[in-house]
C-alpha positions as CSV (number, residue, x, y, z in Angstrom):
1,X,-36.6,-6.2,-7.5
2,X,-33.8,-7.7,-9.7
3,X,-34.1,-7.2,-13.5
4,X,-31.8,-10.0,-14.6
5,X,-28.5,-9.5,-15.3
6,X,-25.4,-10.2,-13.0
7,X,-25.2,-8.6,-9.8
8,X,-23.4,-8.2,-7.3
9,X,-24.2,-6.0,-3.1
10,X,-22.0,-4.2,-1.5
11,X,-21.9,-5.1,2.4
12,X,-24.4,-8.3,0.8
13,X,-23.0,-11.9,1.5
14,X,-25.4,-12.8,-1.9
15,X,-24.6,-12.8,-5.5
16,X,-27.4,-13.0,-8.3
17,X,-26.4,-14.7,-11.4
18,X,-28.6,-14.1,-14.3
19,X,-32.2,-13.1,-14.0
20,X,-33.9,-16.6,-13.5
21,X,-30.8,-17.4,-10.9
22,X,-31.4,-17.7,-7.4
23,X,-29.2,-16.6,-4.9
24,X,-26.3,-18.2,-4.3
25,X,-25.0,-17.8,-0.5
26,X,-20.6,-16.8,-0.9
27,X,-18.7,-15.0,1.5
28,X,-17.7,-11.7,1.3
29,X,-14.6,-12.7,0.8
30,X,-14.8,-14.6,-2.6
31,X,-16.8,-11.6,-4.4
32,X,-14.3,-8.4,-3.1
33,X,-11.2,-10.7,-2.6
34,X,-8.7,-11.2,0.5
35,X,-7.4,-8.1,1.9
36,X,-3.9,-9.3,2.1
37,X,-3.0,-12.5,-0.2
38,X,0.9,-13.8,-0.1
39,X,1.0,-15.1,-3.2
40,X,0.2,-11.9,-4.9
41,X,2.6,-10.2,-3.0
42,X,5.3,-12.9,-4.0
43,X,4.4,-12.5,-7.3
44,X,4.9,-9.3,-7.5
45,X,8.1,-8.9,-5.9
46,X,9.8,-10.4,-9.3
47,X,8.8,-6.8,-11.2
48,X,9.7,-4.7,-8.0
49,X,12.9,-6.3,-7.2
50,X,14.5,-4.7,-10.2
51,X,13.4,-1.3,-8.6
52,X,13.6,-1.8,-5.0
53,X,15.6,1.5,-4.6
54,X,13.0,3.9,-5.9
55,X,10.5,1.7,-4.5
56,X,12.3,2.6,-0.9
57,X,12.6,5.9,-2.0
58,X,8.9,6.6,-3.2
59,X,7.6,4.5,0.4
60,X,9.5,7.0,2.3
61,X,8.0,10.2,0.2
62,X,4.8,9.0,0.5
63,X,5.9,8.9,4.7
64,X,7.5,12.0,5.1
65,X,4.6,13.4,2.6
66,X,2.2,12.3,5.5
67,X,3.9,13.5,8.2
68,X,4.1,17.0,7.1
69,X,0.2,16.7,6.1
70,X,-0.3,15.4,9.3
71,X,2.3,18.7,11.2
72,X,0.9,21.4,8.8
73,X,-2.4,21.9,11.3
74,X,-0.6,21.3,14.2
75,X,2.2,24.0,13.3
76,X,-0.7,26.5,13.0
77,X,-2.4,25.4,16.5
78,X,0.8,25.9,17.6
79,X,1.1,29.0,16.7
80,X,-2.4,30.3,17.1
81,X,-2.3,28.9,20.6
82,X,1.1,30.0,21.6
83,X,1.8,33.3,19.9
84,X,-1.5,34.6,19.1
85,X,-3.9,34.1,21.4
86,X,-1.7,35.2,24.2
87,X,-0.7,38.3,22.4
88,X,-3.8,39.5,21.3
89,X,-4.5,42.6,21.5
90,X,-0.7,43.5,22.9
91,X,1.1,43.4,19.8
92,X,3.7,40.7,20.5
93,X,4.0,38.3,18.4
94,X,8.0,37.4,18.9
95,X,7.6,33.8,18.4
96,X,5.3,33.7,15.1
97,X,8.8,34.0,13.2
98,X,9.5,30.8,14.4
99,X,6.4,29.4,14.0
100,X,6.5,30.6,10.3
101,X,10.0,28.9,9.6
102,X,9.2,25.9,10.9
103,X,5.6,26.2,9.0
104,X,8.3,26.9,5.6
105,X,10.0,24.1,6.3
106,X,7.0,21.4,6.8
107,X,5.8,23.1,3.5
108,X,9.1,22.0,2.1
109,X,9.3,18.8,3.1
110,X,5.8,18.3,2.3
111,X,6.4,19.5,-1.8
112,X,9.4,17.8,-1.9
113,X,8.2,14.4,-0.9
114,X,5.2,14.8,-3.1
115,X,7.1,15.6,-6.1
116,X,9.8,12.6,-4.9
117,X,7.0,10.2,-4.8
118,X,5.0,11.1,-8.2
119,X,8.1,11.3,-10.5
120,X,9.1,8.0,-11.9
């Protein structure tokens, strides 16, 4: 039941206008706009020109920021399954020292790209 007003469904290829409207068939498109439009990208490029090398800079944090989210679980797996499970019970866990650098360094790269890509 619609109550007047403007609305508008999500995932609904319908928009109500006003409450005595009928619906009015538009694409999806047209209410949530294009995914991608060139022009606005053009556009923009003016105001981002000007910056292009922090613009480089923060696109490649934000990367590196997702690959070390992405290695972060698979460090630990790695460890778990090489190191840990193995030595259970034995005591030996040589190789966790390893693991444990390389975990630093992912940690590393992962606060350093975070803090590269939310300062300026």
């Amino acid at each position: 039941m619609h109550h007047g007003g403007m609305g508008f469904g999500v995932g609904h290829a319908q928009v109500h206008v006003g409450g005595a409207g009928s619906p009015i068939k538009v694409a999806d498109d047209e209410i949530l706009g294009k995914a991608y439009d060139h022009g606005i990208v053009a556009r923009m490029a003016k105001y981002v020109l000007p910056y292009r090398g922090w613009t480089v800079l923060a696109l490649l944090a934000v990367l590196f920021y997702t690959g070390a989210t992405v290695a972060m679980p698979l460090v630990v797996k790695w460890g778990i399954d090489s190191y840990i499970r193995p030595g259970l019970g034995t005591g030996d866990a040589s190789g966790l020292t390893w693991v444990a650098l390389v975990f630093l360094l992912v940690t590393l790269v992962h606060y350093g790209a975070n803090y590269i890509s939310s300062v300026r």
